[in-house]
VEXDREN-2710 file (C-alpha; in Angstrom, 1 decimal):
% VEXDREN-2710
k/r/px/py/pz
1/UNK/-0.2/42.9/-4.7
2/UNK/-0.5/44.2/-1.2
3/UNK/-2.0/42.4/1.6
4/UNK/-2.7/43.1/4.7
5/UNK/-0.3/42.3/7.6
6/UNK/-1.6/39.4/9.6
7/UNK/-0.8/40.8/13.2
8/UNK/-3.3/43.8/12.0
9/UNK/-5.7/41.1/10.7
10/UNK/-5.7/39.7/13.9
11/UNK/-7.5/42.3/16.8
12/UNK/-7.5/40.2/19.2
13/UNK/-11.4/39.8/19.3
14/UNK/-13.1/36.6/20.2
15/UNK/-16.1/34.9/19.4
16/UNK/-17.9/32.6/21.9
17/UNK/-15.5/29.9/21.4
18/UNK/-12.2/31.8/22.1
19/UNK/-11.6/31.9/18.2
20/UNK/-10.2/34.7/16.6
21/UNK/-13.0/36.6/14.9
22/UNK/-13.0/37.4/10.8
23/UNK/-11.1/40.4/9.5
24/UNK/-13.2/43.3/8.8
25/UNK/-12.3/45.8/6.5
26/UNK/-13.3/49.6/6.6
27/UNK/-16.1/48.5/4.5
28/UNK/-17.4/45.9/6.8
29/UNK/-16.6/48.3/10.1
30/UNK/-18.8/51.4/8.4
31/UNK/-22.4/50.6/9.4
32/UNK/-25.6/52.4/8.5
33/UNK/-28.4/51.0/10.1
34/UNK/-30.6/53.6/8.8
35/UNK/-29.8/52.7/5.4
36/UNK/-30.0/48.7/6.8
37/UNK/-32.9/49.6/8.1
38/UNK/-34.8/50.9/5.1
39/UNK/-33.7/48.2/2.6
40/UNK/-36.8/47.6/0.4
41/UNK/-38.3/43.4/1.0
42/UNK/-39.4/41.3/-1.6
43/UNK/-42.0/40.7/-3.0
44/UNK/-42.9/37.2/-4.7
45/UNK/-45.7/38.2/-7.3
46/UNK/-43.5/37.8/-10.7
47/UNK/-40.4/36.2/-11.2
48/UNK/-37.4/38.6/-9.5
49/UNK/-37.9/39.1/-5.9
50/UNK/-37.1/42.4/-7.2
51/UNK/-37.1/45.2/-9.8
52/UNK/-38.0/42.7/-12.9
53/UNK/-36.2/45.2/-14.9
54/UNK/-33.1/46.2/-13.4
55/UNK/-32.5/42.1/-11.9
56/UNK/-32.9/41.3/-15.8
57/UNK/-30.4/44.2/-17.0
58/UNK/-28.2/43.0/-14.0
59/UNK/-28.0/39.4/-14.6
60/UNK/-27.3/40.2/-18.7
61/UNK/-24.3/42.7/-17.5
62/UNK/-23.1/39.9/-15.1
63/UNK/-23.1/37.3/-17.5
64/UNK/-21.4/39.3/-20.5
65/UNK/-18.9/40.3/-17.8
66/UNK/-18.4/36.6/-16.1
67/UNK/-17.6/35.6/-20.1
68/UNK/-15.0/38.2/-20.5
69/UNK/-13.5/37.5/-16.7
70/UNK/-13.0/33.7/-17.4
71/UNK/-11.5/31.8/-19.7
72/UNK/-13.4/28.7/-19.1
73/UNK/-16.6/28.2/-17.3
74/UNK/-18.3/24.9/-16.6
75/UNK/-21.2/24.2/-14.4
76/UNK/-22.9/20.8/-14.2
77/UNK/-25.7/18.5/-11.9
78/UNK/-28.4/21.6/-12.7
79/UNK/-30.3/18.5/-14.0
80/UNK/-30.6/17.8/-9.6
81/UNK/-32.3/20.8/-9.0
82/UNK/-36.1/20.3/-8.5
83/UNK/-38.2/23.0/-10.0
84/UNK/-40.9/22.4/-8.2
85/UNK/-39.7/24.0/-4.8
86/UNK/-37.5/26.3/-3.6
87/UNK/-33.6/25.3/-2.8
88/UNK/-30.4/27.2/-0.7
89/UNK/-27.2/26.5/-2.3
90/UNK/-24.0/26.0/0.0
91/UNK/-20.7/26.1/-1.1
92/UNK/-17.3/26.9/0.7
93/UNK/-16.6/30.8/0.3
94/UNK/-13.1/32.0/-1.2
95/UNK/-13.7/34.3/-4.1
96/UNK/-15.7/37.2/-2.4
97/UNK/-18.7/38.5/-4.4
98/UNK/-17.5/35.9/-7.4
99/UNK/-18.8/32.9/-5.6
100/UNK/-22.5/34.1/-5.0
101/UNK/-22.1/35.0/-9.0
102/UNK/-20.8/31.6/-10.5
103/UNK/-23.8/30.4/-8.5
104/UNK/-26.5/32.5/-8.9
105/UNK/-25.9/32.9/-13.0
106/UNK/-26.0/29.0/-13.7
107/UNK/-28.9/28.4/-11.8
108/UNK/-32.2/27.9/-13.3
109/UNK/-34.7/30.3/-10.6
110/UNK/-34.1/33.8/-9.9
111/UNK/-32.5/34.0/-6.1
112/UNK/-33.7/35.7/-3.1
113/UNK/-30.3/37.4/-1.9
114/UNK/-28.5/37.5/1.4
115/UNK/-25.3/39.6/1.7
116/UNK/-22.9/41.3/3.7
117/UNK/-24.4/44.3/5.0
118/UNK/-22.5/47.2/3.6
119/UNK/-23.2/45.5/0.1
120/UNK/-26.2/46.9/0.6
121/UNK/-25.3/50.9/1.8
122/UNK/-22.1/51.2/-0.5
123/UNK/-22.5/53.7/-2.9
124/UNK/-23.7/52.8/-6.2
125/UNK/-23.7/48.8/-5.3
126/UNK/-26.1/49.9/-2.7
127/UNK/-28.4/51.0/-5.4
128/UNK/-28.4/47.7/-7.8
129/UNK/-28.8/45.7/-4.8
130/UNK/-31.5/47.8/-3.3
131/UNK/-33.4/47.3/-6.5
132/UNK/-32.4/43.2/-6.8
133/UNK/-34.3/43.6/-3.1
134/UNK/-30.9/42.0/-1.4
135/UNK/-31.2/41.3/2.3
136/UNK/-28.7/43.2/4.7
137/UNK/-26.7/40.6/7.1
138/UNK/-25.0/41.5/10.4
139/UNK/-22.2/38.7/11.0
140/UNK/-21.5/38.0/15.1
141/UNK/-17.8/39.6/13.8
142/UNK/-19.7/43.0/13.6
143/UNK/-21.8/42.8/16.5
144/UNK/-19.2/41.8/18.6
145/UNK/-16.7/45.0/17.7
146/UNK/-19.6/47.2/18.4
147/UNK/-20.7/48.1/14.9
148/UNK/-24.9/48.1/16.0
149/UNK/-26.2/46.5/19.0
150/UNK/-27.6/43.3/20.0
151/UNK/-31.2/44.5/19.4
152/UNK/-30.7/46.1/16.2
153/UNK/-28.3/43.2/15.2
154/UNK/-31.1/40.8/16.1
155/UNK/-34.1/42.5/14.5
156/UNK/-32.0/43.3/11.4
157/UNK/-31.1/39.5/11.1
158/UNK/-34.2/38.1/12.0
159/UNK/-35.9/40.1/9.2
160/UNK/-33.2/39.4/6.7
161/UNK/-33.6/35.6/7.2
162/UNK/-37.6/35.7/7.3
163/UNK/-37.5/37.2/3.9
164/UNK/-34.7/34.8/2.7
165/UNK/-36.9/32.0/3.9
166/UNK/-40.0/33.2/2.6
167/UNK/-38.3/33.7/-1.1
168/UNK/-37.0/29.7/-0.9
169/UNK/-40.6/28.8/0.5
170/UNK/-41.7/30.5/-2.7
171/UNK/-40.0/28.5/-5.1
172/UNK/-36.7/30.9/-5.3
173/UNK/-33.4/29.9/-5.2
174/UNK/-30.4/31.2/-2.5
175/UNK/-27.1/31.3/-1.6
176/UNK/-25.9/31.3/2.3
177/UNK/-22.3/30.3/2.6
178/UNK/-21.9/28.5/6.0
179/UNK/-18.7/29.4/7.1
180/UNK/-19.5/32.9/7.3
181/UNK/-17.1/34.6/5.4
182/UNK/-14.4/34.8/2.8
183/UNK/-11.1/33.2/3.0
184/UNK/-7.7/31.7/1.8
185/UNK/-7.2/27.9/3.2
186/UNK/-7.4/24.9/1.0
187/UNK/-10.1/23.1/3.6
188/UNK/-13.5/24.5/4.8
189/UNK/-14.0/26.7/8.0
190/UNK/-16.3/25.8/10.9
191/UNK/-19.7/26.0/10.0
192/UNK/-22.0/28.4/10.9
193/UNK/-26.2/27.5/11.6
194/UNK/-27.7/30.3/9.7
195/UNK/-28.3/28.7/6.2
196/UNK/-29.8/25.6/8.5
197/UNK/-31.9/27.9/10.5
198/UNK/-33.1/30.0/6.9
199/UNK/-33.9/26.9/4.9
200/UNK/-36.0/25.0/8.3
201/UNK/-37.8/28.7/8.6
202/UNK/-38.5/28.4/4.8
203/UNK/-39.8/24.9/4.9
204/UNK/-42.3/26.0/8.0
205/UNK/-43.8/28.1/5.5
206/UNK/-44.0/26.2/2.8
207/UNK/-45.9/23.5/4.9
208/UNK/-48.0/26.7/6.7
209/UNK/-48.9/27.2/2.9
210/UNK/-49.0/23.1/1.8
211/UNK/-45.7/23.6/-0.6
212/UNK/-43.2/21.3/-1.4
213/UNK/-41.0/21.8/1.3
214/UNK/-36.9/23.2/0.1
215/UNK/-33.9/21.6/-0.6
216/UNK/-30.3/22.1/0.4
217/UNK/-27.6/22.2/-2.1
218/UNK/-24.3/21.4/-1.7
219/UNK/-21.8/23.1/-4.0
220/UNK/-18.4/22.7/-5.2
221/UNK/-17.2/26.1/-6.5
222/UNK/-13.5/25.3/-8.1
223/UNK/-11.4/27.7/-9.4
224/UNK/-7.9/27.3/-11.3
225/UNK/-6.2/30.2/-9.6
226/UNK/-9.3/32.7/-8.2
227/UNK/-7.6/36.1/-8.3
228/UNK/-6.3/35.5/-11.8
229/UNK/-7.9/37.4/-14.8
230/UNK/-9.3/34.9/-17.3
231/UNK/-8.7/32.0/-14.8
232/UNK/-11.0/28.8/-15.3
233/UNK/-13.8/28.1/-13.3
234/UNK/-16.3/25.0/-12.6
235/UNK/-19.5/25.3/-10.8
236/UNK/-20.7/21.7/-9.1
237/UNK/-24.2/21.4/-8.0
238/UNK/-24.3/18.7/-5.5
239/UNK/-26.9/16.3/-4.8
240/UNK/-30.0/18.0/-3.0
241/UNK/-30.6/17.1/0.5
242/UNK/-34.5/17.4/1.2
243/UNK/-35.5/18.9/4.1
244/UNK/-37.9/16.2/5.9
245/UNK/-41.5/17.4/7.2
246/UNK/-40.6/15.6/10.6
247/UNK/-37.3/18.0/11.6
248/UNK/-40.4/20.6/11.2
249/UNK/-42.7/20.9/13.9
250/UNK/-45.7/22.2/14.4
251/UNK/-44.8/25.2/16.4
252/UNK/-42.5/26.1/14.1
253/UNK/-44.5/26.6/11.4
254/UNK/-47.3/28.6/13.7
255/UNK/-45.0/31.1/14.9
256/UNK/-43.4/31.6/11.1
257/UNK/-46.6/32.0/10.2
258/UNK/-47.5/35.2/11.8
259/UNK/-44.4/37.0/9.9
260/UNK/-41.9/37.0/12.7
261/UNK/-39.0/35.4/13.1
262/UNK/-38.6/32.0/15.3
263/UNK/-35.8/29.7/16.0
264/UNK/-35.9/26.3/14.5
265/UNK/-35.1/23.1/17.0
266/UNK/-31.8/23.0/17.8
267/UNK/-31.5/19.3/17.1
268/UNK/-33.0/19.6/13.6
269/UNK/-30.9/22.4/13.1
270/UNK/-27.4/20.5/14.0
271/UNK/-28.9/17.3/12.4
272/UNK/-29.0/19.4/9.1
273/UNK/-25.5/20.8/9.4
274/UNK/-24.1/17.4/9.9
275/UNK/-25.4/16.3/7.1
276/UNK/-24.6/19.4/4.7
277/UNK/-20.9/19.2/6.1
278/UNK/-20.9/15.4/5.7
279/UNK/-22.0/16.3/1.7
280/UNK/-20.5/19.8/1.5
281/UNK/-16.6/19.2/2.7
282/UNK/-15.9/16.7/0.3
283/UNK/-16.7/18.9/-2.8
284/UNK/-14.1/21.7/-1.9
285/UNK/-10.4/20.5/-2.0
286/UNK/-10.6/19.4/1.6
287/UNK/-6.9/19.7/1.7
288/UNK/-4.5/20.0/4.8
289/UNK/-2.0/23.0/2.3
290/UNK/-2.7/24.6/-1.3
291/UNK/0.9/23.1/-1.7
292/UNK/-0.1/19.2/-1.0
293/UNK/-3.6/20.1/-3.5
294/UNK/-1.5/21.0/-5.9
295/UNK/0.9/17.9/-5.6
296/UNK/-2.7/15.7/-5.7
297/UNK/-3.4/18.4/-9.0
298/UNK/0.1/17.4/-10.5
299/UNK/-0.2/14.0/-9.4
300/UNK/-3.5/13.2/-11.6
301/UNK/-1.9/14.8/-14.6
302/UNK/1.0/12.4/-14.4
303/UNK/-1.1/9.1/-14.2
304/UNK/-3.8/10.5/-16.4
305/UNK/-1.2/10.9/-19.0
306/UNK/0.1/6.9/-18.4
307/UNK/-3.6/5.6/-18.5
308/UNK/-4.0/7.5/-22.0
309/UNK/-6.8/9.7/-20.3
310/UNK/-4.9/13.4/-20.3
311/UNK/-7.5/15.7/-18.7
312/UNK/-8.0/18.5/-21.2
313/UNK/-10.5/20.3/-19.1
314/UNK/-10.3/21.7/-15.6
315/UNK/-13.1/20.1/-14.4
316/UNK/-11.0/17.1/-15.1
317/UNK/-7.7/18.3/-13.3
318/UNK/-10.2/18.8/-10.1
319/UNK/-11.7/14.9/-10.5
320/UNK/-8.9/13.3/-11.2
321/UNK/-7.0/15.4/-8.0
322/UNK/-10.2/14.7/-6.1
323/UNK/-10.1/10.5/-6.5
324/UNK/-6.2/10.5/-5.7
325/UNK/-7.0/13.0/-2.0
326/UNK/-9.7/10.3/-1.6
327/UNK/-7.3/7.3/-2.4
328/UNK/-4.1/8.4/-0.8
329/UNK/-6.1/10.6/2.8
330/UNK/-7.0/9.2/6.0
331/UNK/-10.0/6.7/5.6
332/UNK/-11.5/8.2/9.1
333/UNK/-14.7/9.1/8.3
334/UNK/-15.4/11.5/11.0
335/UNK/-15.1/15.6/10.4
336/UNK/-14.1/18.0/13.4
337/UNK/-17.0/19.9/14.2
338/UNK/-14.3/22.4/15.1
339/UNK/-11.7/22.3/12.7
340/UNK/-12.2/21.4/9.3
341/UNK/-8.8/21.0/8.2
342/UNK/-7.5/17.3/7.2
343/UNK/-4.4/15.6/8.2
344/UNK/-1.7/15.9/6.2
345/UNK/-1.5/13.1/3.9
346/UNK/1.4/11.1/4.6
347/UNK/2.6/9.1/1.7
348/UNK/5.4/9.0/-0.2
349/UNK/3.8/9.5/-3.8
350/UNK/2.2/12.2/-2.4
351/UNK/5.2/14.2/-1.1
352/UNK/7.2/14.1/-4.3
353/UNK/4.1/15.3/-6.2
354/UNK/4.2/18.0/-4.1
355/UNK/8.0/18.8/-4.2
356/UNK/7.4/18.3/-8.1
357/UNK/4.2/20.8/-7.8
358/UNK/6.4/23.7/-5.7
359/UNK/9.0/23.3/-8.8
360/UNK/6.1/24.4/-11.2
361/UNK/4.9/26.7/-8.9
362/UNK/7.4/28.7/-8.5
363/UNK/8.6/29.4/-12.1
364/UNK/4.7/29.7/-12.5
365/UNK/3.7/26.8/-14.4
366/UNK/1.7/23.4/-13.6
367/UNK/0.8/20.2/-14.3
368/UNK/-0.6/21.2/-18.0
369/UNK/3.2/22.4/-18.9
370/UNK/3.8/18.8/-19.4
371/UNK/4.0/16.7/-22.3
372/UNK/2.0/13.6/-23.1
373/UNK/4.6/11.6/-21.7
374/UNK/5.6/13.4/-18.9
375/UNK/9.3/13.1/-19.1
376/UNK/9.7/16.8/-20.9
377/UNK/8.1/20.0/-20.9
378/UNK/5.3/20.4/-23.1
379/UNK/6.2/21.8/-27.0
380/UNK/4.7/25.1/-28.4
381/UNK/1.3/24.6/-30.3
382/UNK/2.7/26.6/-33.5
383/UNK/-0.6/25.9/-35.4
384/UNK/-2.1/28.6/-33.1
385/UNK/0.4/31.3/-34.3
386/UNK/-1.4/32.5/-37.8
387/UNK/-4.5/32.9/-36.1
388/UNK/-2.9/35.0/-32.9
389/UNK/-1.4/37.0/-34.7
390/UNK/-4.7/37.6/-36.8
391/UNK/-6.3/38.6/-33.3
392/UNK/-3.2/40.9/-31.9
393/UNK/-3.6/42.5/-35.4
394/UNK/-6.9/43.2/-35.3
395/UNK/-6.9/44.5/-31.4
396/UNK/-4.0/47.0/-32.6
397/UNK/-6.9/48.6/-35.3
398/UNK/-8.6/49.1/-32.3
399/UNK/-6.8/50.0/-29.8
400/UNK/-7.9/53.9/-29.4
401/UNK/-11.0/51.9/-28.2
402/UNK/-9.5/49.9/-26.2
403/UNK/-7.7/53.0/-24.4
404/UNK/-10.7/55.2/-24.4
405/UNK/-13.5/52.7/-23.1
406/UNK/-12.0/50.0/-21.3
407/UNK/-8.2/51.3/-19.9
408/UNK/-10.2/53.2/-17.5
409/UNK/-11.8/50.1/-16.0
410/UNK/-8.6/47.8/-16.4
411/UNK/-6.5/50.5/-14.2
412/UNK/-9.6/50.9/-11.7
413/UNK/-9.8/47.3/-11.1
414/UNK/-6.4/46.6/-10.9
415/UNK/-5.6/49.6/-8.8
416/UNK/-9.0/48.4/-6.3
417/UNK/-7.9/45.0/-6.1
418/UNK/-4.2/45.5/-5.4
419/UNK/-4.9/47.7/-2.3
420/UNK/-7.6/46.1/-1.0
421/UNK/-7.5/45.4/2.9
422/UNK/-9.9/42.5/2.4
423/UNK/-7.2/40.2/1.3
424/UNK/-6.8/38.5/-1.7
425/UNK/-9.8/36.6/-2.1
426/UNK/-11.7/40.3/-2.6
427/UNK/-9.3/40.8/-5.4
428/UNK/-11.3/39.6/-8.4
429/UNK/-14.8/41.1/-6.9
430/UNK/-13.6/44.1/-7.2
431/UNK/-12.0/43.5/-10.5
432/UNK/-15.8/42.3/-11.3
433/UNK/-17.2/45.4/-10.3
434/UNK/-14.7/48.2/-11.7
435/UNK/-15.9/46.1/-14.8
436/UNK/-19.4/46.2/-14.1
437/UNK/-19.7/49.9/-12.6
438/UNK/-16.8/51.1/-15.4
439/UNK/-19.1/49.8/-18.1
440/UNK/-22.0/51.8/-17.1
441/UNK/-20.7/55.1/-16.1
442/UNK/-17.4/55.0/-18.4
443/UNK/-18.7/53.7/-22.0
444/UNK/-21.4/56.7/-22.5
445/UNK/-18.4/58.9/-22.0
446/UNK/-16.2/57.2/-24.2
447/UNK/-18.6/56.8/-26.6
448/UNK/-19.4/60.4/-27.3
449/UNK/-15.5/61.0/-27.6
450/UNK/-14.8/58.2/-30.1
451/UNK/-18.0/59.6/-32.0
452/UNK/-16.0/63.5/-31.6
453/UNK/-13.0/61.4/-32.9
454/UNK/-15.0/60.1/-36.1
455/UNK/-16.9/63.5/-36.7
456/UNK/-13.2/65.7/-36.5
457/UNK/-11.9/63.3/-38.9
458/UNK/-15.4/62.8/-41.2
459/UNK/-13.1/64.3/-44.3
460/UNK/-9.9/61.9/-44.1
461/UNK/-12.3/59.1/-43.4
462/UNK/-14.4/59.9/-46.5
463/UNK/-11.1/60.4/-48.6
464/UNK/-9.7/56.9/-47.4
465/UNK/-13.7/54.8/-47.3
466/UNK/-15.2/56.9/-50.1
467/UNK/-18.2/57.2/-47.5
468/UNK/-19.4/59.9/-45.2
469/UNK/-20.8/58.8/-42.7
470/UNK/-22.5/61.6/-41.2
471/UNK/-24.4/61.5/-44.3
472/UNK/-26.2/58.2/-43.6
473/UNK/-29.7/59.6/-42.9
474/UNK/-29.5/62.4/-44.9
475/UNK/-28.4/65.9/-45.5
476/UNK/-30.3/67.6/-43.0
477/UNK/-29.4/68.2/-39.1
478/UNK/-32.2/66.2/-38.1
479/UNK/-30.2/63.3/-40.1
480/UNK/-26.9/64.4/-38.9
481/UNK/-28.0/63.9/-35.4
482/UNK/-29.2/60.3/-36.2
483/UNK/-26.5/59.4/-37.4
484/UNK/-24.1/60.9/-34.5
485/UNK/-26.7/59.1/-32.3
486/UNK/-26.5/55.4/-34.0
487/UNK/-22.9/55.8/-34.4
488/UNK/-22.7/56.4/-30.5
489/UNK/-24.6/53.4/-30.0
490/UNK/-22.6/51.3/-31.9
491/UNK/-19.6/52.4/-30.0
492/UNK/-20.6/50.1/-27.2
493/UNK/-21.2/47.3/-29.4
494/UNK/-17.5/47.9/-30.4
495/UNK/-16.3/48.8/-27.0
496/UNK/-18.2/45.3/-25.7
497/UNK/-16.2/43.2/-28.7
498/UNK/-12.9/45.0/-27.9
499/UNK/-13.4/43.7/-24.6
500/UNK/-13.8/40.4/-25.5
501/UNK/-10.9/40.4/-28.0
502/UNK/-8.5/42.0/-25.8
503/UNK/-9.7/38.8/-22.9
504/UNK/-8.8/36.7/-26.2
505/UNK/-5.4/38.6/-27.2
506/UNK/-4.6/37.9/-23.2
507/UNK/-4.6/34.5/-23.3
508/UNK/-2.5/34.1/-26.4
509/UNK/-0.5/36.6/-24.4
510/UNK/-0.1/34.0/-21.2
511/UNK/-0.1/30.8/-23.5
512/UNK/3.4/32.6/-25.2
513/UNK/4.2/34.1/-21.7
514/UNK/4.6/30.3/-20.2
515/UNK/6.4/28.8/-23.5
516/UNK/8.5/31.5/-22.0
517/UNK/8.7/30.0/-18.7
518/UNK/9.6/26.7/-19.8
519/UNK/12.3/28.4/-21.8
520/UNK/14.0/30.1/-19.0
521/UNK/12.9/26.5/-16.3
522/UNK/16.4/26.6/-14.6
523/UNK/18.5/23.2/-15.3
524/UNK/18.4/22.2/-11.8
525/UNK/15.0/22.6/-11.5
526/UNK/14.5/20.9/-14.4
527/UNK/16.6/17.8/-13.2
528/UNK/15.2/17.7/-10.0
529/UNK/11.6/18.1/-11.5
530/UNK/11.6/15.0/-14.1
531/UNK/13.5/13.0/-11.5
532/UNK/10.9/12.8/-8.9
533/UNK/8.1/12.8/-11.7
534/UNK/10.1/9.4/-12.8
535/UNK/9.9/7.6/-9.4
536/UNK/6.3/9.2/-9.3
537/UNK/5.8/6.9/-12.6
538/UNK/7.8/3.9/-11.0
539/UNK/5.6/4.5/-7.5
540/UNK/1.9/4.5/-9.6
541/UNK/3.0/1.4/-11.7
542/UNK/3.5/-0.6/-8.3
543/UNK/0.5/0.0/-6.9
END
């Protein structure tokens, strides 16, 4: 994959702080403030903010899609959520458009949307979030390169985050990321005030209208390895933190009142981001590398194995790693309002994990490649064999399907996502949407030429079925073109279930691809590997 060079990355631009400003990609750069301008609002009369239709066609696609994309997907603590208000889920932002996904599917509410504004103008994404009634947002990294000025930044902004707060004080759900933007560390980013300042704007209106005022929601949003295809997600709603009526005064709720946009307090602002960052940080892997996360990854598979308790599910493998980061970090308790990122942990356990991590790493296994001992590299499951071979076998029948309806989207996303300059946590969004976009425009297509297939060949396939298909409504041409019509339909029933067997066929494919890996583990990795994890053993035994 292609990334973009750092020194490029890096313009030289500063925010107030003498930071380095985000990245922006052409994307970002290209903006259309008439289009911003004319973004259809809300409106809070049914249950979509939106089109009912096209939000309910949109979140069935999604879902279908997210099923195919992951191998695994978890989400628990929905039970927190109060249904009787409106809440504004946080999480820490690394997978691009995926993250707003994960959350916005699990949840029980429909959500009022905030995104990055060329979401909103790029061509046909622009059209399903105009009709999903998705709020344009101008980040100070835009502003501050001269894509709009101040005054069209403001009043763009200020409208966005009315509406945004006005959907939560209806009883909708939301998303804001805090930090602002995408990105690649293991440990949060500084965090930004505008999902503080949207949700105490959305509780001035629900007291202006005697509601039950919102909730914040911390998230954890925890990937295996985000830019992998069929990689394993779990989504962790956090405990809500109620917005109290006293950090809302009563001017506050006067001048939200009249439909304009107004500041919250600053204190009750910063008091609220304190406590989400207090709640928030500790749900992400609040780690000082990705290389000493995975040692604390590698290091819960070992001493789950020698207490019996082997996690067999990622959620798991992200608790168990969680307690030992938790166990083995500093015990300060204060965060750096700053800079996020924690100390590195210095302790010996630690560091040969993560020596033993960079061995698995590299010859691209992990801590699952293990056996139930941990002294040797996990054995081939052979009982899974018959049946992959069942599934390999029937993907073969249908692989002129396969080429026809969903190669097209496979080499689009790939192609998208590999040249990318927004880095590699854009990688799978766009993967998502070559599948999403690919499914609507490609399958019609593809479906009339399997049908053309089927009709050239009606005579061999009646020789070989006995059956003629073309007959199934009758002899007429009225019948004829029922039955070239249902059979077209059905070809994206079959193009759907291809999909989902080839996602099926792939992991067998990885599963024999890393029995592989262990084959070709060189010896003095090997050594060095089940050396350290023996003094890891001898280490967790003494404590």
């Amino acid at each position: 994959m292609k990334h973009p060079d750092p020194e490029v990355m890096n313009d030289g631009v500063l925010d107030h702080r003498g930071d380095a400003l985000p990245y922006l990609s052409k994307s970002a750069k290209n903006m259309k403030m008439d289009k911003l301008l004319s973004t259809p609002i809300p409106t809070y009369e049914g249950k979509t903010p939106g089109s009912y239709f096209w939000t309910k066609v949109i979140y069935w696609i999604c879902s279908r899609i997210s099923k195919v994309q992951f191998r695994t997907i978890e989400a628990s603590g929905m039970e927190k959520i109060p249904r009787d208000r409106g809440s504004l889920c946080c999480a820490w932002h690394t997978n691009g458009i995926l993250d707003a996904l994960q959350i916005t599917l699990n949840h029980p509410e429909y959500f009022v949307l905030g995104a990055r504004h060329d979401l909103v103008t790029r061509p046909m994404l622009g059209w399903w979030t105009r009709k999903m009634a998705v709020q344009p947002v101008v980040r100070k990294a835009e502003l501050l390169r001269g894509g709009c000025t101040e005054e069209e930044a403001n009043f763009l902004n200020g409208r966005s985050l009315m509406t945004l707060a006005s959907g939560i004080s209806h009883g909708y759900g939301c998303v804001l990321f805090p930090e602002g933007t995408s990105h690649n560390n293991a440990y949060m980013l500084r965090f930004r005030t505008g999902p503080m300042r949207t949700v105490l704007a959305a509780s001035a209106l629900a007291k202006a209208s005697n509601k039950e005022l919102p909730v914040l929601i911390p998230m954890g949003l925890h990937f295996r390895t985000r830019e992998y295809f069929r990689t394993d997600v779990w989504v962790e709603y956090g405990t809500p933190i109620q917005v109290e009526s006293d950090d809302v005064p009563q001017n506050l709720v006067d001048a939200v009142s009249s439909g304009t946009w107004s500041e919250p307090p600053a204190e009750s602002v910063f008091k609220l981001r304190d406590k989400l960052r207090t709640d928030l940080v500790p749900l992400s892997p609040n780690a000082n590398s990705w290389e000493e996360y995975r040692g604390l990854m590698l290091l819960g598979h070992v001493k789950g194995r020698m207490e019996g308790k082997k996690p067999t599910t990622w959620r798991q493998e992200v608790e168990l790693a969680r307690e030992l980061r938790d166990t083995y970090a500093s015990k300060s308790k204060s965060l750096d309002v700053d800079n996020l990122q924690p100390e590195k942990i210095i302790n010996p356990i630690v560091d040969k994990s993560s020596r033993a991590a960079e061995i698995l790493h590299k010859n691209g296994l992990d801590g699952r490649d293990l056996n139930h001992s941990s002294n040797k590299l996990a054995s081939p499951r052979i009982a899974k064999l018959p049946l992959g071979i069942v599934r390999a076998t029937l993907f073969a029948l249908l692989l002129p399907v396969f080429l026809i309806s969903l190669l097209p989207q496979v080499v689009l996303g790939r192609l998208l996502g590999d040249s990318t300059d927004e880095g590699i946590d854009a990688r799978t969004s766009y993967q998502f949407l070559a599948a999403m976009f690919g499914s609507i425009i490609v399958w019609p297509i593809s479906s009339g030429l399997l049908v053309a297939m089927l009709y050239w060949q009606t005579g061999t396939l009646t020789e070989i079925t006995g059956y003629d298909w073309t007959h199934a409504f009758g002899g007429t041409s009225a019948s004829l073109f029922a039955a070239l019509f249902a059979m077209w339909l059905l070809m994206f029933l079959i193009s759907y279930f291809t999909g989902h067997l080839f996602s099926i066929v792939w992991d067998d494919y990885v599963d024999f691809r890393g029995y592989l890996r262990k084959l070709k583990l060189p010896k003095i990795d090997k050594q060095e590997l089940f050396n350290l994890i023996e003094e890891i053993k001898q280490d967790l035994q003494s404590d």
